[in-house]
C-alpha positions as CSV (number, residue, x, y, z in Angstrom):
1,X,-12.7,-159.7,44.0
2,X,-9.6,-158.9,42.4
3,X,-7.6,-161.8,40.5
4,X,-5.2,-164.2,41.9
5,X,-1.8,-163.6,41.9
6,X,-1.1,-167.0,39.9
7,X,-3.1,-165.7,36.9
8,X,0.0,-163.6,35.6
9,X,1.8,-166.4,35.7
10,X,-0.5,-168.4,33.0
11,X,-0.6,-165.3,31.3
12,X,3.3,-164.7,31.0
13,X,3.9,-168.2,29.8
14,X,1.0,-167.7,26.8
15,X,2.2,-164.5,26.4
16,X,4.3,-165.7,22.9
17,X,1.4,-167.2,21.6
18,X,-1.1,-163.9,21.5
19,X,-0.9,-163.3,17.7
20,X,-2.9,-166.4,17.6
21,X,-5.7,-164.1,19.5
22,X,-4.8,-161.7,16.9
23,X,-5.3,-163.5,14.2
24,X,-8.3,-164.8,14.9
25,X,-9.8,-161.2,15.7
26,X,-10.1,-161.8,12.0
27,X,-12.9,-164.9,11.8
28,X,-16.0,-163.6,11.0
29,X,-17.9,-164.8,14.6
30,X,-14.9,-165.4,16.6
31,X,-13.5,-161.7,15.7
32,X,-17.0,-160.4,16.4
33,X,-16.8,-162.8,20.0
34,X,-13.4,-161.5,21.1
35,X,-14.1,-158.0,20.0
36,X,-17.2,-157.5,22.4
37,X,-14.8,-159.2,25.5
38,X,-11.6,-157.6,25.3
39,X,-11.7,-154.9,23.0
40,X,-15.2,-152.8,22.9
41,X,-14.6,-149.3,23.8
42,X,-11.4,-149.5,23.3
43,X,-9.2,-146.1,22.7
44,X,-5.6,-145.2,23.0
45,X,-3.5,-143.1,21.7
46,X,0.6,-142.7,21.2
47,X,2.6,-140.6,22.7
48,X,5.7,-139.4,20.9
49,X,8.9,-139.2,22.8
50,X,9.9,-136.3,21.0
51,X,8.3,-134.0,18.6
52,X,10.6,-131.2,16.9
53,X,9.6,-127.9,17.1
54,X,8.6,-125.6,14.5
55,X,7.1,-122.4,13.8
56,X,3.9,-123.5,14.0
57,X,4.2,-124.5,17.7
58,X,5.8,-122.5,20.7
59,X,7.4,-123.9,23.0
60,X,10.1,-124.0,25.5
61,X,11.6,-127.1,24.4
62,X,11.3,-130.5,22.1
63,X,9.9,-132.9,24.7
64,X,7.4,-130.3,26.7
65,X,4.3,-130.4,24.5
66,X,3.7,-134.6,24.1
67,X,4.5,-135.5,27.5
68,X,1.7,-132.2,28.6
69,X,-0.9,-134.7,27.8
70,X,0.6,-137.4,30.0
71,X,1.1,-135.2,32.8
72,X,-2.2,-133.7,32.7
73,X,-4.0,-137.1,33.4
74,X,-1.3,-138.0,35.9
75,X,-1.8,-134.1,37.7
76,X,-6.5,-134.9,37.2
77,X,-6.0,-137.9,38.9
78,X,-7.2,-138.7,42.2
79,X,-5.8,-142.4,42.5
80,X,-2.6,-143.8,40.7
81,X,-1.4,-147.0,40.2
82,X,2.2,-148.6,39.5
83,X,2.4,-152.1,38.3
84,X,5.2,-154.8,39.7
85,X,6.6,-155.3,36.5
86,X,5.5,-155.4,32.5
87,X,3.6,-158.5,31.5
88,X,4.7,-158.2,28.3
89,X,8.1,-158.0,28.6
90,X,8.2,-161.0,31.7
91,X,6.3,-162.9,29.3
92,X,8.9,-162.4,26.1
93,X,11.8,-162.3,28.8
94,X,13.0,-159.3,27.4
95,X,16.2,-158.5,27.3
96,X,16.4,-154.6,26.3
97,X,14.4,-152.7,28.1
98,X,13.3,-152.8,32.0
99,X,10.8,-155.5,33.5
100,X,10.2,-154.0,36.4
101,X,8.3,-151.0,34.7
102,X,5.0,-151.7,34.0
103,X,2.2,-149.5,32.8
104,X,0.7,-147.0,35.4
105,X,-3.1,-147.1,35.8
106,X,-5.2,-143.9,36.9
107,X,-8.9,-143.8,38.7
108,X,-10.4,-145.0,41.1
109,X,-11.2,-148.9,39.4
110,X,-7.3,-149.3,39.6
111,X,-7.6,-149.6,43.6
112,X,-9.4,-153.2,43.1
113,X,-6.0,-154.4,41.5
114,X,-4.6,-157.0,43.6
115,X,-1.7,-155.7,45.4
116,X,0.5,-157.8,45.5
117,X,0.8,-156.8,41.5
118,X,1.5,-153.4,42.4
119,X,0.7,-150.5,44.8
120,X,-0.6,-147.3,44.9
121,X,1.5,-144.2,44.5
122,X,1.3,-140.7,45.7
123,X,1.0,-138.0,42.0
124,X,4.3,-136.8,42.2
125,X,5.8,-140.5,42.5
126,X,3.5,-141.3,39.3
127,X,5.3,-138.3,37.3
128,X,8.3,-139.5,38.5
129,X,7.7,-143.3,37.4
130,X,6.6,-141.7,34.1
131,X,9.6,-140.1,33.8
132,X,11.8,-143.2,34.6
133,X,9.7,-144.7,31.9
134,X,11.2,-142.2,29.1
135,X,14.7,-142.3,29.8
136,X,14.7,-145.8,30.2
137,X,13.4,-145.4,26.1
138,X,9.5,-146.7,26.7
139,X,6.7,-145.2,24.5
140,X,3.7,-144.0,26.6
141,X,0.3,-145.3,25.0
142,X,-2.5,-143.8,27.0
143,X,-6.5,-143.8,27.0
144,X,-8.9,-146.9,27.6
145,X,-8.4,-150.4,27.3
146,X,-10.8,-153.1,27.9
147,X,-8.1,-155.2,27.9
148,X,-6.8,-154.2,31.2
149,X,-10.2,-154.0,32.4
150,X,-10.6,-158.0,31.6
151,X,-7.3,-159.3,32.6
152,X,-7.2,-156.8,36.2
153,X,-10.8,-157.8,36.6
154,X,-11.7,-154.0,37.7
155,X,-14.8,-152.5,37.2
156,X,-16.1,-150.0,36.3
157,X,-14.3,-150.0,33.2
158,X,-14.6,-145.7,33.1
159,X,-12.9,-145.5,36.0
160,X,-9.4,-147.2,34.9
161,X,-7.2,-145.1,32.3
162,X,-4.0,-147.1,31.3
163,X,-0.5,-145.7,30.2
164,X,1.1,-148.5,28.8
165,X,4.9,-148.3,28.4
166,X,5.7,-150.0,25.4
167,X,9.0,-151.1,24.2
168,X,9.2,-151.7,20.6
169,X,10.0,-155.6,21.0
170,X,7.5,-157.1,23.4
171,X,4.1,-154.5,23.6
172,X,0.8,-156.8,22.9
173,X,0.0,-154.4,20.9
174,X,3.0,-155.0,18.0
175,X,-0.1,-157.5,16.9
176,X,-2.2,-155.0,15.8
177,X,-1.2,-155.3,12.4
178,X,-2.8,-159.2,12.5
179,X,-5.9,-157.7,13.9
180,X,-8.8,-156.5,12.0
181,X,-8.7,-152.7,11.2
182,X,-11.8,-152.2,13.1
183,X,-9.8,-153.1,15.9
184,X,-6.3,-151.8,15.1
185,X,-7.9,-148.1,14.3
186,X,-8.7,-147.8,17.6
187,X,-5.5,-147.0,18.8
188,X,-3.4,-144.2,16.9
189,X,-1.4,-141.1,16.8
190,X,-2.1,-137.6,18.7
191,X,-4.3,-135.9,16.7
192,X,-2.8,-133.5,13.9
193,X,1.0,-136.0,14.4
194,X,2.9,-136.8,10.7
195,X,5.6,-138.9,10.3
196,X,6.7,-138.9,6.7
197,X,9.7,-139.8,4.6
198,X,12.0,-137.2,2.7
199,X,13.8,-137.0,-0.1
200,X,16.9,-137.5,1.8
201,X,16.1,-141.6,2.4
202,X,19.3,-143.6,1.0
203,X,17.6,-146.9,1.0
204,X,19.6,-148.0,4.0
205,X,17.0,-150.3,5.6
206,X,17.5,-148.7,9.2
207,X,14.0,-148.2,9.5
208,X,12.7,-151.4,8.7
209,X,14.7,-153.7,11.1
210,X,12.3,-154.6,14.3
211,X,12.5,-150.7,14.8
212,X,8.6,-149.7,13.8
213,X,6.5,-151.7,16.8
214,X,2.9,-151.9,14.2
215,X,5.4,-152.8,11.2
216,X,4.3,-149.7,9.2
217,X,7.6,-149.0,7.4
218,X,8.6,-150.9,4.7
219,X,11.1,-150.6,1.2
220,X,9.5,-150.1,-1.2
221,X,12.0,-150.0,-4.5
222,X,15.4,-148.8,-2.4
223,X,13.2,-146.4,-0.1
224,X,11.0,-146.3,2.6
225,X,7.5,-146.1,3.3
226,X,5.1,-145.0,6.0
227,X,1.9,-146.9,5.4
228,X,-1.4,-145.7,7.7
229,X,-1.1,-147.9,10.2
230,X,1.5,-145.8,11.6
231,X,1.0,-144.5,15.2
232,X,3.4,-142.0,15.3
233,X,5.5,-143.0,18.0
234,X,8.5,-141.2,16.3
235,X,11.1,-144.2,17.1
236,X,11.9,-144.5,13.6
237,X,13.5,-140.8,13.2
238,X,16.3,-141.9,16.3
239,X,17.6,-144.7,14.2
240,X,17.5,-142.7,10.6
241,X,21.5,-141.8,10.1
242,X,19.7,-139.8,7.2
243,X,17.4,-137.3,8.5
244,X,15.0,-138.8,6.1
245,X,12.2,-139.2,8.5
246,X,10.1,-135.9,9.7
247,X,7.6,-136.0,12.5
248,X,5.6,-132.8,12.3
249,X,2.2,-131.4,13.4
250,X,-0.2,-130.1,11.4
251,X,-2.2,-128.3,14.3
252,X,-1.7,-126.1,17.5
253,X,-3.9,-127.2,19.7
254,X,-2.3,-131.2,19.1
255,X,-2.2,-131.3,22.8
256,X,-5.3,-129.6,23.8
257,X,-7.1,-132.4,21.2
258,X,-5.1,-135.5,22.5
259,X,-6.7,-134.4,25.6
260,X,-10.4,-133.8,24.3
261,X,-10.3,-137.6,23.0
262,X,-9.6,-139.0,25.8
263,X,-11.4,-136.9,28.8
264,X,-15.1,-138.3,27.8
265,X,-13.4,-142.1,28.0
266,X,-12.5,-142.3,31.5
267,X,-13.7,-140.5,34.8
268,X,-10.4,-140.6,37.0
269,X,-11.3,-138.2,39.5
């Protein structure tokens, strides 16, 4: 039985308050609790908007090769899912980017969702929502999340794949960094993705305002600096007036690996 209806409305009012939950991730049998319920098995990775090309990698144009790995689960996929609206930004009431475009669920578990939280879509209309998704300026964040497995109450959990659209302002996820490592590791960049600063960098501070969703940028003595936690979402090179900020690739086959890590996780056929 799929949950209520009114169970996204308790959710969106505690929404605010989840970096309690985060926090807490870090008490030695409380952490250890919530990790086994919402978090075991965990695996996402982000996808970059935008990733310049170089000589290293061919292709036809700058935003072909992230988006492949998106559209390649979207294209495998025998059922797709579109939600109503984001929780997370009905919960903060955002004001920047869209509400009514929440994340996009794959397999076959995503057809116990309740539907009056969503419906299911035909694959061209889920490449298409994807694709509103972009322009609209969301970050896709794709793989498996027990999470959504928990809250949706679907089972089995191999059978959901999420693509979260995150805005940089409301994602659950910006509490990662008051999470334990364990936990915030499991979600990172496409394999073989840098961001780094240059020797450009003027100090300005762009960078560091409410721009970086895991708060991995900070000044450090008039510059900036990428710490690990970085997920390599590449927002922080649209708002650099400086071209200080790089996002490269340090391998080929970054697509064809994104892809490897997250086929075993998930059977959405």
């Amino acid at each position: 039985m799929s949950r209520p209806l009114w169970i996204t409305g308790v959710l969106k009012f505690g929404f605010p308050q989840t970096w309690i939950i985060a926090k807490m991730t870090r008490w030695p049998l409380v952490g250890k609790l919530l990790d086994n319920w919402i978090f075991e098995g965990t695996s996402m990775i982000m996808v970059p908007r935008v990733i310049p090309v170089n000589l290293s990698v061919p292709a036809p144009s700058q935003t072909v090769l992230p988006l492949q790995v998106v559209e390649h689960f979207i294209n495998q996929a025998n059922y797709h899912w579109v939600m109503n609206e984001c929780l997370c930004r009905a919960g903060m009431k955002c004001r920047d980017f869209p509400i009514d475009l929440g994340c996009l669920f794959l397999g076959e578990a995503a057809l116990q969702i309740n539907p009056k939280m969503g419906r299911q879509v035909k694959k061209e209309d889920a490449l298409e929502y994807a694709k509103r998704c972009r322009e609209a300026g969301l970050v896709h964040l794709i793989g498996r999340a027990k999470l959504d497995e928990v809250w949706l109450k679907v089972t089995p959990g191999f059978k959901l794949l999420t693509i979260c659209n995150c805005c940089p302002c409301c994602c659950v996820y910006n509490n990662l960094p008051d999470m334990t490592r364990d936990i915030s590791d499991r979600f990172t960049k496409m394999p073989g993705v840098n961001v780094t600063v240059n020797d450009l960098c003027s100090g300005c501070g762009l960078c560091a305002e409410d721009v970086c969703w895991v708060d991995a940028i900070k000044m450090v003595d008039g510059r900036a600096v990428i710490s690990d936690m970085c997920k390599g979402c590449g927002r922080c090179l649209a708002v650099c007036k400086d071209n200080a900020i790089q996002l490269t690739i340090s391998s080929g086959q970054f697509v064809k690996n994104s892809i490897d890590k997250i086929a075993p996780l998930v059977d959405i056929r």
